[in-house]
Phi, psi and omega in degrees: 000067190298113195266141186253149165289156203284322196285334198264336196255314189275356168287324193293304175298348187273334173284359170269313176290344153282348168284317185308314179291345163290308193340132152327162165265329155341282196304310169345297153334268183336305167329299194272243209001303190268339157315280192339290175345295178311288194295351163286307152330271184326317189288313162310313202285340191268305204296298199292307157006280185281331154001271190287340182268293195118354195249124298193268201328302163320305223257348188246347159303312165331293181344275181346314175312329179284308167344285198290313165321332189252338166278002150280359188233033119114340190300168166262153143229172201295312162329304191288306185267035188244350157259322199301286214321289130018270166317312184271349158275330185318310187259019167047042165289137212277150185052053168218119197207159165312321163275326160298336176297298228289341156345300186292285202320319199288329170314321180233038129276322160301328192264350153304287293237306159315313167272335122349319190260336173288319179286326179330300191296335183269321210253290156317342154300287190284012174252331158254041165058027184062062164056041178255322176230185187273144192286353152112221210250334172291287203316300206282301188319280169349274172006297194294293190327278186301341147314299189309313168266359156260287213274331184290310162220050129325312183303343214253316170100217167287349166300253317237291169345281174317333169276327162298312156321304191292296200326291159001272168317288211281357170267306179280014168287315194284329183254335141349277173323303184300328168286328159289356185282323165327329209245349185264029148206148190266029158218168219287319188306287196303355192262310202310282182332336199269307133008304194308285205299317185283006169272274144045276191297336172282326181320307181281312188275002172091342157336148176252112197273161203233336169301300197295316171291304203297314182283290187312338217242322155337292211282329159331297199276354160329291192278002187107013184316157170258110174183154146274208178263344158315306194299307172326302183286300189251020178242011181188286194310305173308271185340290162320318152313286192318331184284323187282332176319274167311320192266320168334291195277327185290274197309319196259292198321304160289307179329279212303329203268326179309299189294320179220017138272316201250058171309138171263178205301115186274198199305147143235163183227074223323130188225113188304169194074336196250145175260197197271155170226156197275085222261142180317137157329064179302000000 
């Protein structure tokens, strides 16, 4: 399980995040659709999991699978490229400028946002017959889930805003990581396991993914949710976005990237007998 250094792994995210902004928009699209798809999937398989067993913990153990599936066939998420992206203006890569970022962004919110939603309607089709019976004890869980997480803390106000946000943060700090556990070993067992757990760890605690949402809170409002779409955008999405925004680049990105791109000068240190020297520039 050959482990890359750290120096060697933050080199890798400022050239990911510069790839990313060459990318076509075609591919861009493509991409982030089937992340969205993907990460759609995984989030129905954890819920019925956790359903049908009753144990919360199984389903978020799970969870991880789609993750690791769709950054091993190369898709984006809006989560990934709100840290990476960044990093490569930072590191002053030639056509990476602040309009092209948020270019990207906005490209592959449209192509999550689609494919998320495209899986809502197909999963909601075969869990009611084509709208015909009731969608059963998963549809009313979902359901709930976007009460809960709209309306729930609407009562609440600008707290209530504000809990979504850190929720947010604290969510893309975990997946963040996870999308860098991908680039520090070059074989597939070592990219997952690095992968598993901090997704793993948002899951269970309930952090708010802004990918992850774009499929529950749709399939929700599917399904008979008491909520609009109103409710969805400024009681969840936004809020959620901005967080995943902030704790992503703020927690993994800039850290990682301050410390072992732009490593400082190290210490000196007068030892007797030897006189000091001066040490080079990592």
């Amino acid at each position: 399980m050959a482990y890359l250094q750290p120096a060697e792994f933050a080199t890798k995210m400022v050239d990911a995040g510069e790839a990313k902004i060459y990318m076509s928009t075609r591919d861009t699209l493509i991409r982030a659709f089937m992340a969205g798809a993907i990460l759609a999937l995984a989030a129905v398989f954890a819920i019925t999991v956790a359903v049908q067993t009753g144990v919360f913990l199984i389903g978020a153990v799970l969870f991880p699978i789609g993750f690791c599936m769709l950054y091993l066939m190369g898709f984006d998420l809006l989560t990934g490229v709100f840290m990476l992206t960044p990093l490569a203006w930072l590191a002053k890569r030639p056509g990476v400028t602040p309009s092209q970022i948020l270019r990207n962004w906005g490209f592959v919110f449209l192509g999550n946002f689609a494919g998320a939603l495209t899986v809502a309607f197909m999963i909601s089709y075969i869990f009611t017959m084509g709208y015909n019976v009731d969608g059963g004890a998963i549809a009313t869980k979902v359901a709930s889930i976007g009460e809960a997480r709209t309306l729930g803390y609407a009562e609440h106000g600008v707290a209530g805003w504000i809990t979504i946000f850190i929720r947010g943060m604290l969510c893309n700090w975990m997946v963040s990581l996870g999308v860098v556990g991908a680039m520090i070993s070059t074989h597939v067992s070592g990219k997952v396991l690095a992968m598993w757990f901090p997704i793993m760890l948002f899951f269970f605690m309930g952090f708010e993914h802004s990918v992850v949402n774009m499929f529950l809170f749709p399939f929700g409002l599917i399904m008979g949710g008491d909520f609009s779409v109103m409710d969805y955008f400024v009681w969840n999405e936004i809020p959620t976005a901005l967080g995943n925004l902030v704790g992503g680049l703020a927690f993994t990105g800039l850290t990682i990237y301050t410390t072992h791109v732009k490593t400082a000068p190290k210490r000196k240190i007068p030892v007797a007998g030897k006189p000091a020297t001066k040490a080079a520039v990592v």
